[in-house]
C-alpha angles and dihedrals in degrees: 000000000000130000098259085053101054092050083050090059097040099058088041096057081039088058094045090046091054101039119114108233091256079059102046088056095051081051091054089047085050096057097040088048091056099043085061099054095047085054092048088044088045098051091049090057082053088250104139090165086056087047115048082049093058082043094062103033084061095043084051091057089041081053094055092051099054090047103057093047112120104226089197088063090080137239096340095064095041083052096051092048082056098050090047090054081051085049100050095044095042079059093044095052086039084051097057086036105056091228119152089183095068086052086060101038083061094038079058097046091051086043089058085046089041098052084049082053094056105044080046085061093045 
C-alpha cells in the first residue's frame, strides 16, 4: 500500500468515525451509486469479472441498508425495504441480461433516495 494510499484510507475511516448516522446513509447511497456505475461502465468494456464485482459490492451496501431499517418506525421504512428488493432483482435480471442500462436505471432510483436522505441530514 503506498502512502497515498494510506492517507487515502485513513481520512476515509475518520470520516466514517465522525459521521452522524444520516451521514453515514448518504455515505452508503454514495458507494452503491458508484459501484453501479463502474459496473455499467465495466460491461460495456466487455469485463464481466469487473462487473459482477461492482455488482456485489453494490448488492452488499443495498444489503446493509435494508438491514438496519427499523420496521416499528412505520410505512417509510416498509417502503424502502421494498425498493431495495426491487433493487436487488432489477440487478439480478441486469445481471443475466448483460444490460448496463439497467445498472444505471438502479444507481437512479438510490440517487433520488439518496438526495431525500440528504435534505433529511440538513
Amino acid at each position: 500500500m503506498t502512502p497515498y494510499s494510506q492517507a487515502g484510507r485513513a481520512y476515509v475511516e475518520a470520516d466514517v468515525a465522525t459521521a452522524s448516522p444520516h451521514r453515514l446513509v448518504v455515505m452508503l447511497y454514495d458507494g452503491a451509486i458508484r459501484f453501479l456505475h463502474q459496473a455499467a461502465v465495466a460491461t460495456r468494456a466487455g469485463r464481466g469479472d469487473v462487473a459482477r464485482k461492482r455488482i456485489r459490492a453494490a448488492r452488499a451496501i443495498i444489503g446493509e441498508l435494508d438491514f438496519c431499517l427499523d420496521m416499528s418506525q412505520g410505512e417509510i421504512p416498509a417502503r424502502l425495504r421494498s425498493i431495495y428488493k426491487f433493487c436487488n432483482r432489477h440487478l439480478s435480471d441486469s445481471m443475466a441480461n448483460t444490460d448496463p442500462e439497467g445498472f444505471e436505471r438502479v444507481a437512479r432510483l438510490l440517487a433520488d433516495l439518496r438526495a431525500s436522505w440528504e435534505q433529511i441530514e440538513t
